[in-house]
FILUM-37986 format. One line per field, with one value per residue (C-alpha): x, y, z; residue in one letter. Coordinates in Angstrom, 3 decimals. Layout:
X = [X	...] .
Y = [Y	...] .
Z = [Z	...] .
residu = [A	...] .
END
This chain:
X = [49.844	53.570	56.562	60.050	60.374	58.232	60.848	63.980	62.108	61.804	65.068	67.214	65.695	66.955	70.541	73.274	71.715	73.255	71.983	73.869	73.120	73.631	76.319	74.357	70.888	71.280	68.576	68.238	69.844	69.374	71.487	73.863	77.429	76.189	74.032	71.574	67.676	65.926	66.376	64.551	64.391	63.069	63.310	65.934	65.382	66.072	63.032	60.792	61.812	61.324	58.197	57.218	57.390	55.448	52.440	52.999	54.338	56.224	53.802	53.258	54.366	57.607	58.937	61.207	62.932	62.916	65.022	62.947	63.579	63.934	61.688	58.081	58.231	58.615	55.904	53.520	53.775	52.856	49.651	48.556	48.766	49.101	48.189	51.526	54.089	55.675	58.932	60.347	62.552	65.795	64.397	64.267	65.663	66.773	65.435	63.580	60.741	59.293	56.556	54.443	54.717	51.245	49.604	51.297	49.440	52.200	51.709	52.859	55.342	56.694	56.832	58.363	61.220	62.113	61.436	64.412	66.364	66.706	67.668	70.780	71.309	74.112	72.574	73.986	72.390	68.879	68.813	68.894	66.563	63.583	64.416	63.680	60.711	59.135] .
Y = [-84.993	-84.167	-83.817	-84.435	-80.525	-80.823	-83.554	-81.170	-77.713	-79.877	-81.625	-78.219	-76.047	-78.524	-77.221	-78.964	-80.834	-81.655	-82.754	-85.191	-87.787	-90.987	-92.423	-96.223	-95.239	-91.365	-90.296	-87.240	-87.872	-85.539	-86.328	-84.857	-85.612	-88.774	-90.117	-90.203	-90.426	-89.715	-90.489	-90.521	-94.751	-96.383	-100.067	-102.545	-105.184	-106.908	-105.400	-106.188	-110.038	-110.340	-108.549	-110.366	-113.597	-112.236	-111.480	-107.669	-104.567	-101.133	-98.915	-95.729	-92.477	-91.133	-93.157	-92.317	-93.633	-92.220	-93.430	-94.601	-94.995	-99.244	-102.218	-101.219	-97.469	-98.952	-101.439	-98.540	-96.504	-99.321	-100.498	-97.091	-95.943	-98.857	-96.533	-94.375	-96.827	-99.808	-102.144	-104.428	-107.522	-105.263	-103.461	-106.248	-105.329	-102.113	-98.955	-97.337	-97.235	-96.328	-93.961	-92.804	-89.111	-89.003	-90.465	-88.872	-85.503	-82.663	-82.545	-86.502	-85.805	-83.124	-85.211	-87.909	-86.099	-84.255	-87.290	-88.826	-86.092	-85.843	-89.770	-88.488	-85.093	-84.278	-84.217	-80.861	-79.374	-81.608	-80.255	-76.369	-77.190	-79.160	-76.213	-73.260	-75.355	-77.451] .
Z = [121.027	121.789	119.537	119.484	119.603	123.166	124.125	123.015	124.717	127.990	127.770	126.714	129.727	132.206	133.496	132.572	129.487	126.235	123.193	121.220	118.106	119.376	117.191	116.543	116.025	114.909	116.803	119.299	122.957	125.887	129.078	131.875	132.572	134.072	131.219	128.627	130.495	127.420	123.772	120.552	119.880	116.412	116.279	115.454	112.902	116.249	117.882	115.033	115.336	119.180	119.409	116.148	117.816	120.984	118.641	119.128	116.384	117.256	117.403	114.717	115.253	117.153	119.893	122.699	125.671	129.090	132.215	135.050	138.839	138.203	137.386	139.616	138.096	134.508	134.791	137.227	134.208	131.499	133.924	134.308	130.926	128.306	125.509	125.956	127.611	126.603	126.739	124.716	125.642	124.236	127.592	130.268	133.320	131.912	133.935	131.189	129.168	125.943	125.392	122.112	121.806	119.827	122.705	125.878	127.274	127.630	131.596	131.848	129.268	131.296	134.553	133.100	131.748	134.910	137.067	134.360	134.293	138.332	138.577	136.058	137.025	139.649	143.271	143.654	140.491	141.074	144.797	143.978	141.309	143.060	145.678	142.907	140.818	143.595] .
residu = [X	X	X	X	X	X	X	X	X	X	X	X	X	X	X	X	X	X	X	X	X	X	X	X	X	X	X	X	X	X	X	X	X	X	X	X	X	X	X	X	X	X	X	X	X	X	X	X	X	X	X	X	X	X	X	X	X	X	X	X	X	X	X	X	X	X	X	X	X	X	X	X	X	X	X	X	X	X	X	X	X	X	X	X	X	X	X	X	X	X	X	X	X	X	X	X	X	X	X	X	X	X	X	X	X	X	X	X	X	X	X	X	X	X	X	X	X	X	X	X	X	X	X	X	X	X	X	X	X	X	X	X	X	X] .
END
């Protein structure tokens, strides 16, 4: 079971991350100069209504969401592991996903993370580090 803490350790020893409160939903946000790619994300009264009508709930626990690499990555990573991600139609046709931190193993946790923080990072700073970390 992961933690926000996990999130923030992975986030934080990234270069060039931030953390910031996002200023509508005051929850945690880790990004680069580019962007946000991932971010601590309770629901909306909104959220609750839509998936309401679609039969479905938020789920417990801590959710956050995590930048993917478009539309086939986001829906490869709710096939493959339905327990951990999900969407919601806030979501649709937004690169990103939501994932359950007390269902996500650290090691996926930690891929998905980097593999959000490179699509946001600057090429420059991504290059040197997939060159130092592999």
């Amino acid at each position: 079971m992961a933690t926000l803490d996990d999130v923030r350790t992975l986030a934080l020893a990234l270069p060039g991350v931030e953390e910031r409160v996002d200023g509508h939903r005051g929850g945690a946000t880790w990004r680069t100069t580019a962007a946000a790619f991932v971010w601590q994300r309770g629901p909306s009264g909104r959220d609750l209504e839509q998936l309401a009508e679609l039969g479905r709930e938020w789920p417990p626990g801590e959710i956050v969401g995590v930048r993917t690499d478009g539309e086939q990555v986001k829906n490869a990573l709710i096939e493959t592991y339905p327990d951990v991600f999900f969407t919601i139609p806030h979501f649709d046709g937004f690169p990103a996903v939501l994932l359950r931190l007390d269902a996500i193993q650290s090691d996926l946790l930690r891929e998905v993370v980097i593999d959000a923080w490179l699509l946001k990072a600057p090429k420059r700073v991504a290059a040197a580090w997939l060159a130092e970390n592999g």
